[in-house]
Phi, psi and omega in degrees: 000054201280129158327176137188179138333147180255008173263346160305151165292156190277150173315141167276162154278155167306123186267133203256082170006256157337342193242122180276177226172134176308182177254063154088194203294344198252010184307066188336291187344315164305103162353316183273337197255024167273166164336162198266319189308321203285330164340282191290355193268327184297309171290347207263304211284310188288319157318294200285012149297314181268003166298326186290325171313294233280323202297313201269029166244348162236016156293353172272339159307318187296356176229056188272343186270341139335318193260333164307296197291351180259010178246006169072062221222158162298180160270348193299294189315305177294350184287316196299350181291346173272325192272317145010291198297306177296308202267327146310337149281351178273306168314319186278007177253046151283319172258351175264335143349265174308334171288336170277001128299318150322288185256337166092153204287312183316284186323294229269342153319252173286311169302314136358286194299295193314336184284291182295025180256330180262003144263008157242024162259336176281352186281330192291324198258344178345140171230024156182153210304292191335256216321319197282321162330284185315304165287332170306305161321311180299324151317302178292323178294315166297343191278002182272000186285348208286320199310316195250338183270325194297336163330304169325286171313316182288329170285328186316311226246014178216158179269177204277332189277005178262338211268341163305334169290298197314289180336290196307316154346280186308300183276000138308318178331312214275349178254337187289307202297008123316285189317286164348274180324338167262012160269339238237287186312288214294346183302289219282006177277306182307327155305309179265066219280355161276331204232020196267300172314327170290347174279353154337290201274355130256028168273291176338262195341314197282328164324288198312319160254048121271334147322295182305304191301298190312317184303297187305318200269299216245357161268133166248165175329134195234346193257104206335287187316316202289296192357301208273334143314295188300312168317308187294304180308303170317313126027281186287322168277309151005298205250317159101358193265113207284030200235342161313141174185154170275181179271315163318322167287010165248352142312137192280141189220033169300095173337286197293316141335265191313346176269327179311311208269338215237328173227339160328292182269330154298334202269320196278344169260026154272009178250333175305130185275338166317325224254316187302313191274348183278332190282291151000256150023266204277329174274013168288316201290342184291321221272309155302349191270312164311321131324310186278344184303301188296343194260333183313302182311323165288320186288325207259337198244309177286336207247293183298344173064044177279166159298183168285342185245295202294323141000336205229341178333307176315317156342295178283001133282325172301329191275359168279336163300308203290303196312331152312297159297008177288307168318295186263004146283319176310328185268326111020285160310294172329280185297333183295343185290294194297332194283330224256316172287320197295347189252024167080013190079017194260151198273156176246103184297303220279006182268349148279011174288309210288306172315342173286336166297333179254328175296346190284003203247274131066242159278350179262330168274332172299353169273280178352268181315328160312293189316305181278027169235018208254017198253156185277319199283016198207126199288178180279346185263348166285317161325302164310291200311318182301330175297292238257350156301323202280319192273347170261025161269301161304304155322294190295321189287328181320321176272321190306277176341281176331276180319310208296299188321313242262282196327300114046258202292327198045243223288014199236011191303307201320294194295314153300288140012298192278347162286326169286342185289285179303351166278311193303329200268297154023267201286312181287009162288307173308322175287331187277019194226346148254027196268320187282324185288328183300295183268017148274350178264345186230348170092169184319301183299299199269342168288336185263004139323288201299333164289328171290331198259332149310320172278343183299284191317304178297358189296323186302266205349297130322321183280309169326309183292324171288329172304267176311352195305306202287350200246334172280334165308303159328302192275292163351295183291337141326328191284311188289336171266286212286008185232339174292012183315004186299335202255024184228117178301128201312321175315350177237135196284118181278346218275009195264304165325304245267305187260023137240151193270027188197174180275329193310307191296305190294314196287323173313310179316288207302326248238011172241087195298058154246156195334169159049017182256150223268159208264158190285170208213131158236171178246122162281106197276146175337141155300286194347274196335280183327326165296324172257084100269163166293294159235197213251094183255171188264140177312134188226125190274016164290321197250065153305359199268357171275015190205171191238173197231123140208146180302131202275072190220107177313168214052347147282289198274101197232170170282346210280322187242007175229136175247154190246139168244133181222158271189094204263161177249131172258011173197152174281350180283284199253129171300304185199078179323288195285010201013058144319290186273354175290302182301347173265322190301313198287323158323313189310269173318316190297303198281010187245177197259000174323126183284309182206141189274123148237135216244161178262338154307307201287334209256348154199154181303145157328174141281154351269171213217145197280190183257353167315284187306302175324299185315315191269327155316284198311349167281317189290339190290329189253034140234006198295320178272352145291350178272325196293294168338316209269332180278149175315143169237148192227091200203129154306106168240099189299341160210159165329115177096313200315141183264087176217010214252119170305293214294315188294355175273330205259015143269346191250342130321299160330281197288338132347298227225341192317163155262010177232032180306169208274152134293152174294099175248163198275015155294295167262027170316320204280291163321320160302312159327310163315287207293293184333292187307337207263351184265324174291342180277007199048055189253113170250109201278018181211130188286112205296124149248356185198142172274144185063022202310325180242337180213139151314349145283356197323142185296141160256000000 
């Protein structure tokens, strides 16, 4: 741990031969460094994949009286082929989720689409309602992959201040095509009147491969690890030396891992109260857009006694609605920009919130205004406003949802995502299938009441959340380190985590240097984290979710996934005003593969520091030069000698002046080492801040 100068290059870490890696940050390969164009041809190609899903799950409403009469089937019974459909997307990225990790986004993608283009040519040919049920399940279920992966892809391939349009794309992609197929669908039953439903499933089809061909010539792989996999395998055969591997070969990727990862935990968070209500929420208002598929008809075709196309008109008011709320997501991303630079580049959840506070207002009148406009004696156009309060109410909050969960969760987004994907399919499988007995029984007017009145009840929720969010987050993120064991071995005593219920509580627990007392934690912050920030912050226990628990124990603090950045403070107040060394540090770090940095500003407040924290600093002081030791190491000196490097003057105090300091074990041989040299220099590296902080010797 030799000084230097800050015009030397910063130390690299030990480097693993064998584990292949882009050619550095500027690498074509890397997903983010394509073309802007290619970019956009990509989000172009993948949109119109999940329009196609979302189109083939109603376009088959348009010929449901048709598919009664020639199988001799109710409508309930002919409904299920849409909620089937439905409900086959909330099951299938169960299996297509892990595969797209597994196997890379193109694949986990386009084969899927080709399976629904080929159960939706066996839907078009049915020859008794069972093949047509059945390929409708089947269907849907490959048709969830767009649904659930391409998100996936848009983080591949846009940076975070772009990805919000790239979102906004996607998600007209996934609401226009329902609106749409049924204006589309009712053209070709009335051009066709026997055989116009079977063309529904094959007009789908034939979309779905010219959609499918185009995709196949011009998307490539988006996804870093499977990239970097395959490149290693090419490598390996090459060279002929098998011991070359990416880093993704090292992860356990085992059917039980992966149901751990792909279904467990999307499972358990639908009982997590952020992830129920946000999801709840959006998969209500989705679950009206399916709903509302069924009641246009009733409204436009029983009552006004319209066609099959003019009938379906209406539709195109929610995408005029949609196309509004498109309008106040952009502006959503703006502010959400300015809150997001004023809080240092640190994300803010609850600043994806505030549209949804205007869409919840919205959609409960625009149910209002359908119902009570539903009468043939009352002109139509009050109906279209309601449609179009409904579909820009649901759009906002629906994209609101998405960002918020993204923000939320980080490294668990997948998992959230895949709860809201499953609820939402759920409940709109479930709504077309009492929507008509719900409005013959209580009529147009008091059924789209009962709803208004249900969304009225959903109104608090965003707003609960921006308030209360940031604190309900905290204790989450506490659940989630004390609940978390994969990277902790049965052999360690676990019980100091499992049962305290606060950080307060923990840091009290760990911070008592008696016999039998639990082994110390450190907390690491996220690579992610560390990057987006701006400048140089103090730890803060608010925003646990920014940071993992590991145990200060060999084999956890290992080089291969933890790095140490250490730090001279150019003030005991401020570390790095102009953040200077923070843009060097992270220029260092972004193209490597580290999982989590831990920085000597970060891993506990500065003073002052409460007395839970002093007790767990002065404990935390006798395992710190073995984490510094065990880690990629990273450290900034702006001049020789300068006495400004905080945490590590109050370790080497620590180890110098303590009355119970450590022996020199060859764990700090190295450190200790340091410290000597910097005492031979006639250097006195440690700044009186407090008397007597640890011994009655204390260094002055």
């Amino acid at each position: 741990m030799e000084p230097r100068n800050m015009e030397q290059p910063p130390l690299k870490p030990e480097i693993d031969e064998n584990l292949v890696d882009f050619d550095g940050p500027e690498d074509p390969q890397i997903a983010l460094n394509w073309p802007f164009r290619k970019k956009v041809f990509v989000t172009i190609l993948y949109s119109l994949c999940t329009m196609c899903t979302t189109w083939a799950s109603t376009i088959y409403n348009s010929g449901l009286s048709h598919i009664q009469e020639q199988f001799h089937i109710s409508q309930e019974v002919a409904l299920l082929g849409m909620s089937l459909y439905l409900l086959g997307n909330a099951f299938g990225p169960l299996l297509w989720a892990p595969m797209s990790e597994a196997y890379g986004r193109k694949i986990s993608i386009l084969l899927p689409i080709f399976g629904l283009m080929i159960f939706s040519f066996g839907s078009a040919v049915a020859k008794d309602v069972q093949t047509l049920i059945i390929c409708r399940f089947f269907g849907g279920a490959f048709g969830g992959a767009p649904l659930s992966n391409v998100g996936g892809v848009l983080a591949d391939i846009w940076p975070p201040t772009q990805r919000g349009a790239a979102l906004l794309m996607w998600g007209m992609a996934v609401i226009v095509g329902p609106l749409v197929a049924p204006i589309v669908g009712g053209a070709l039953v009335i051009a066709l009147p026997t055989t116009g439903w079977r063309w529904t499933g094959y007009l789908t089809g034939i979309i779905l491969a010219a959609t499918l061909v185009a995709s196949i010539l011009w998307i490539d792989e988006s996804f870093s690890p499977v990239i970097l996999a395959r490149k290693a395998t090419k490598i390996r055969f090459e060279t002929k030396n098998w011991a070359i591997h990416s880093k993704s070969q090292e992860t356990n990727t085992s059917p039980q891992a992966m149901a751990k990862k792909y279904l467990m935990v999307p499972l358990e968070m639908l009982v997590d109260p952020i992830a129920f209500f946000i999801n709840l929420y959006a998969a209500f208002c989705y679950a009206i857009i399916y709903l509302a598929i069924t009641a246009f008809p009733l409204e436009f075709q029983d009552v006004r006694h319209w066609n099959e196309v003019v009938g379906s008109l209406p539709f195109l008011a929610m995408i005029v609605g949609v196309l509004f709320a498109a309008a106040i997501n952009l502006w959503g991303q703006i502010f959400y920009r300015k809150r997001f630079v004023k809080n240092g580049n640190k994300l803010i959840p609850e600043a994806r919130l505030v549209p949804m506070m205007i869409g919840s207002f919205f959609f409960p009148t625009g149910l209002f205004i359908m119902g009570w406009t539903s009468k043939a004696s009352t002109h139509w156009i009050g109906f279209f406003v309601g449609g179009a309060c409904v579909g820009l109410g649901f759009f906002v909050i629906f994209q609101s949802a998405i960002n918020y969960l993204v923000d939320t969760y980080l490294m668990l987004a997948a998992s959230a995502l895949a709860a809201n994907m499953f609820m939402r399919s759920i409940l709109a499988a479930a709504f077309p299938l009492f929507a008509r007995a719900l409005f013959h029984k209580l009529g147009l007017d008091w059924g789209m009441s009962l709803l208004g009145f249900i969304a009225i009840a959903m109104i608090p929720i965003p707003f609960l959340f921006y308030v209360f969010g940031k604190r309900m987050r905290a204790i989450d993120a506490w659940d989630t380190l004390t609940t978390d064991h994969n990277f902790i071995r049965k052999d360690i005593p676990t019980y100091a985590l499992q049962q305290c219920p606060s950080l307060e509580a923990f840091l009290s627990t760990a911070g008592t240097a008696s016999a039998g007392s639990p082994v110390m934690f450190w907390f690491f912050q996220l690579h992610r984290g560390f990057l987006q920030q701006s400048r140089l912050t103090k730890w803060d226990p608010e925003n646990l979710d920014e940071y993992i628990l590991l145990p200060a124990l060999p084999g956890f603090v290992m080089r291969a996934d933890c790095f140490f950045v250490s730090h001279f403070w150019l003030s005991r107040e401020e570390p790095d005003p102009d953040g200077t060394y923070l843009k060097l540090n992270q220029t260092e770090l972004a193209p490597q593969a580290w999982k989590y940095i831990w920085v000597d500003w970060s891993c506990m407040p500065q003073s002052p520091r409460s007395a839970a924290e002093e007790r767990y600093f002065e404990r935390s002081l006798e395992t710190m030069s073995g984490i510094i030791r065990n880690c990629g190491f990273m450290y900034f000196y702006p001049t020789q000698w300068e006495a400004k490097l905080w945490i590590l003057y109050e370790v080497a105090e620590y180890h110098l002046t303590c009355d119970g300091g450590l022996a020199a074990t060859p764990d700090v041989q190295t450190f200790l080492d340091h410290i000597d040299e910097m005492l031979v220099s006639k250097f006195t590296p440690f700044p009186r801040w407090d008397d007597g902080k640890y011994s009655m010797g204390a260094m002055a």
